[in-house]
C-alpha positions as CSV (number, residue, x, y, z in Angstrom):
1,X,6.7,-19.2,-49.8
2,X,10.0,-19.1,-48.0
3,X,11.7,-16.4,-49.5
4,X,8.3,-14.2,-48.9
5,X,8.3,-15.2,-44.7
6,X,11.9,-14.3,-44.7
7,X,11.3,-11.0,-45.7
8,X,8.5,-10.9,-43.5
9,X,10.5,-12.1,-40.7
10,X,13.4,-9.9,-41.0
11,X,11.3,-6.5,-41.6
12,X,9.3,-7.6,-38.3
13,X,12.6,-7.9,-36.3
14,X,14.3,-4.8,-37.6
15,X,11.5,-2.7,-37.0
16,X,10.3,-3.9,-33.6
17,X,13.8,-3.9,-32.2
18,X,14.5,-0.5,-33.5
19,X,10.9,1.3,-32.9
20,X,11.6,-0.1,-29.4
21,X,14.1,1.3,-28.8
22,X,13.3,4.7,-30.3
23,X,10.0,5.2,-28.3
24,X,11.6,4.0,-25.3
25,X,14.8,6.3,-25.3
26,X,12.6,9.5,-26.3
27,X,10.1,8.6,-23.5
28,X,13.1,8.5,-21.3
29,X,14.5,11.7,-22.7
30,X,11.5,13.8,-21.8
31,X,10.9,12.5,-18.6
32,X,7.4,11.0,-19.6
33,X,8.1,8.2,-17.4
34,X,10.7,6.3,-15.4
35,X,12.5,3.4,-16.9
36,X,9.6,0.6,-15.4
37,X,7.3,-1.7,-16.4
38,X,4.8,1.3,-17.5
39,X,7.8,2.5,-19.8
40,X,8.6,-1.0,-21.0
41,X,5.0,-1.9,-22.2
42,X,4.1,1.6,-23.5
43,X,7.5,1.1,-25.9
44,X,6.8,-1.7,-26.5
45,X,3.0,-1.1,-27.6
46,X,4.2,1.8,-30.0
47,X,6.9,-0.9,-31.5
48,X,4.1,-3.0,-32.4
49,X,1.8,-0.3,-34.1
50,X,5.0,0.8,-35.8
51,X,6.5,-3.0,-36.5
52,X,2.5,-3.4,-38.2
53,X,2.8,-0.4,-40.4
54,X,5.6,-1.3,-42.0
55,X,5.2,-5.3,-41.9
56,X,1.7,-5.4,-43.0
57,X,1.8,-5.3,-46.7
58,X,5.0,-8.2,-46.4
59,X,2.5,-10.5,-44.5
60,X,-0.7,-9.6,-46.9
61,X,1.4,-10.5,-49.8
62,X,3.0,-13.4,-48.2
63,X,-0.7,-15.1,-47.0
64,X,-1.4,-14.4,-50.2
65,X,1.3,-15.9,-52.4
66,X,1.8,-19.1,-49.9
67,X,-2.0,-19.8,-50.3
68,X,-2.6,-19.0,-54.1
69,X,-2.5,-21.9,-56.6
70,X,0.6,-23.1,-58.4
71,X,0.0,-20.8,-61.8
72,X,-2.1,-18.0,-59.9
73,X,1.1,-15.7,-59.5
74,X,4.6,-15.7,-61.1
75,X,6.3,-14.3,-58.3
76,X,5.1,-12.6,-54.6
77,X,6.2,-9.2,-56.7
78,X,3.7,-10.2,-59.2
79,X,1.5,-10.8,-56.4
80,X,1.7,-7.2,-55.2
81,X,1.9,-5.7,-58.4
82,X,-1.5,-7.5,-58.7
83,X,-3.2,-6.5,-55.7
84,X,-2.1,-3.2,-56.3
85,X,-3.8,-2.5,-59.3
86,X,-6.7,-4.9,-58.8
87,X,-7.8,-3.9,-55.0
88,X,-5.8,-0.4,-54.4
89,X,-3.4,0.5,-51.5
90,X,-5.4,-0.6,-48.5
91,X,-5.4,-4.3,-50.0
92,X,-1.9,-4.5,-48.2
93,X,-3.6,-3.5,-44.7
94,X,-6.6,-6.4,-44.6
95,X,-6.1,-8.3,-41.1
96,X,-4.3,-4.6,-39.6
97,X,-6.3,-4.8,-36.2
98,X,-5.5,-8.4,-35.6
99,X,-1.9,-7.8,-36.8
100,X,-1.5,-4.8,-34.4
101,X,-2.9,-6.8,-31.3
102,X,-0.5,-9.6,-32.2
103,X,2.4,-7.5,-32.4
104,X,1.1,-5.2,-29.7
């Protein structure tokens, strides 16, 4: 399971950092707020959403792979591969809500 919360790890770094910074600049860029603790929070809200989208199907797989037994999957590719065509595309956004208010 390392290799699997690596991935996670970086993907939730890269795209917090840079969904911060995005919303933040563009909410400063329309004068939709001054640079404060309003602007701060609401960027930083909008970084999680984002940081979820893109993370959650890394940390479904992961869960997945870390807790499945020894001979259950070949890989946490074959893992996804599996969910995929056993559960369909919204098998990669189970837990979304509490993953958003996490990140959020």
């Amino acid at each position: 399971g390392c290799m699997p919360n690596i991935t996670r790890n970086a993907i939730v770094n890269c795209a917090e950092l840079v969904t911060y910074d995005i919303i933040k600049e563009l909410i400063l860029k329309y004068d939709l707020m001054t640079d404060n603790l309003p602007c701060h929070f609401t960027a930083a809200f909008g970084a999680g959403f984002c940081t979820t989208i893109v993370a959650s199907p890394v940390d479904v797989v992961k869960t997945r792979f870390m807790n499945s037994t020894a001979s259950q999957y070949r890989s946490a590719l074959n893992c996804a591969l599996t969910m995929l065509t056993k559960e369909g595309p919204k098998a990669f956004y189970k837990g979304f809500v509490p993953s958003f208010l996490r990140l959020g």
